[in-house]
C-alpha positions as CSV (number, residue, x, y, z in Angstrom):
1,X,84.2,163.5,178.6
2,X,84.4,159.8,178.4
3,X,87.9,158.5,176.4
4,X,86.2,154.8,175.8
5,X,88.4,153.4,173.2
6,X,85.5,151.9,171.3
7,X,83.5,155.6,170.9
8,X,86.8,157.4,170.2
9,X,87.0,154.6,166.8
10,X,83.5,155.1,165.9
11,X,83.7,158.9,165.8
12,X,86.6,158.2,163.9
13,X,85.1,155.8,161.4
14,X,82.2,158.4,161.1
15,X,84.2,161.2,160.1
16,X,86.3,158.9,157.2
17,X,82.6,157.7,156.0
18,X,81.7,161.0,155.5
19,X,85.1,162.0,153.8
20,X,84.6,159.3,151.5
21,X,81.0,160.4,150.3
22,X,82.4,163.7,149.9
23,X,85.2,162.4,148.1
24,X,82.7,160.4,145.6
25,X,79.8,162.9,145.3
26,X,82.7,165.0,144.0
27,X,84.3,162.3,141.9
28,X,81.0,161.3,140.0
29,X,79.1,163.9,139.2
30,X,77.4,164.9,135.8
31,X,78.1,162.4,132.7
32,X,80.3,160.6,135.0
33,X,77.9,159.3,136.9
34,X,75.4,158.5,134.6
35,X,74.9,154.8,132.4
36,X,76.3,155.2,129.0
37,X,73.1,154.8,127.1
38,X,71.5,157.7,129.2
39,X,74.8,159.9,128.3
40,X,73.9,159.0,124.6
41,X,69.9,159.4,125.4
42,X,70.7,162.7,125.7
43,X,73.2,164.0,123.4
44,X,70.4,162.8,120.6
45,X,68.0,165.1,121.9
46,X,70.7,167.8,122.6
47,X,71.1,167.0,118.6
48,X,67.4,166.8,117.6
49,X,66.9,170.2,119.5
50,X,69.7,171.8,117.8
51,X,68.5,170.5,114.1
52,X,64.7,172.0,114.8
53,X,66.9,175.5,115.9
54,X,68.8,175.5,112.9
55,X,67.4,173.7,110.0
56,X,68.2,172.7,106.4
57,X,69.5,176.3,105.7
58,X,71.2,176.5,108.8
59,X,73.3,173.9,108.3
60,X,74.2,174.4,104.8
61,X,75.5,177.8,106.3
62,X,77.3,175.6,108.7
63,X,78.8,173.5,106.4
64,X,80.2,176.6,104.0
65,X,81.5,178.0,107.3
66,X,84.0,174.9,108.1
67,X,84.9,174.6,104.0
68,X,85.9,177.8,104.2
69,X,87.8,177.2,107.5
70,X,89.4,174.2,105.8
71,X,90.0,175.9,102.7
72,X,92.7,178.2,104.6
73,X,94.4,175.1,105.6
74,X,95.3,173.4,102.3
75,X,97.0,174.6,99.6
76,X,95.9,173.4,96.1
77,X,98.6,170.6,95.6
78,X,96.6,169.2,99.1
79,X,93.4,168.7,97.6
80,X,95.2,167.1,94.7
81,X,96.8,164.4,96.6
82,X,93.5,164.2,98.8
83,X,91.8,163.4,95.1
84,X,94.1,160.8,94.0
85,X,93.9,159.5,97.0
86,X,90.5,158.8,96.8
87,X,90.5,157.5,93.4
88,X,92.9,155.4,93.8
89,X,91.6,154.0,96.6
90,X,88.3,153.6,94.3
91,X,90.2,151.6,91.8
92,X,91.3,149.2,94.6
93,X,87.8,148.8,95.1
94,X,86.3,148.1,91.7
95,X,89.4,145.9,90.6
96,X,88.4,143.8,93.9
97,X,84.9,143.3,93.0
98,X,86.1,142.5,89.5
99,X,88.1,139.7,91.2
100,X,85.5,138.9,93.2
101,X,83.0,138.6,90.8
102,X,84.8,136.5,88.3
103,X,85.7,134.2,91.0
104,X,82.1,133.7,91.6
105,X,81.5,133.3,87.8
106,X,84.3,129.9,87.9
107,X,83.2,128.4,91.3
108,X,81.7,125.0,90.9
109,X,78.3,124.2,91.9
């Protein structure tokens, strides 16, 4: 066996590249690795798929399933303050466009 300074830094260097791709191939792999618009790409079709398996009725059961679920979770005074939260904020709305709209009634030409 030969000790040459220069071969004993190559073999060296050889082993760290291959660390390092072994590091990264273990890093990236999956969604990680991917572009952002294929990750989205294909959660739609993992979406479309799952609306042909389940369809209108399926998801009606769905949707009955998690009001039920939420319905556990909130007593009655909750959903009260949920609804006068809502129309209260829908009062804020309609007085704005009020505002707005009379505002648009005065403006000069």
């Amino acid at each position: 066996m030969v000790y040459e300074k220069g071969n004993v830094v190559q073999a060296n260097n050889d082993e760290s590249k291959k660390n390092k791709q072994r590091e990264d191939r273990r890093r990236f792999r999956g969604f990680a690795s991917m572009p952002r618009s294929r990750v989205i790409e294909i959660a739609k079709l993992g979406g479309k798929v799952r609306a042909k398996q389940l369809g209108h009725d399926g998801y009606v059961e769905l949707g009955k399933l998690g009001g039920k679920a939420r319905s556990t979770q909130l007593t009655h005074d909750d959903y009260v303050a949920m609804g006068r939260k809502g129309g209260l904020g829908n009062a804020r709305r309609i007085k704005k466009q009020k505002s707005l709209m009379s505002e648009m009634k005065y403006a000069p030409l």
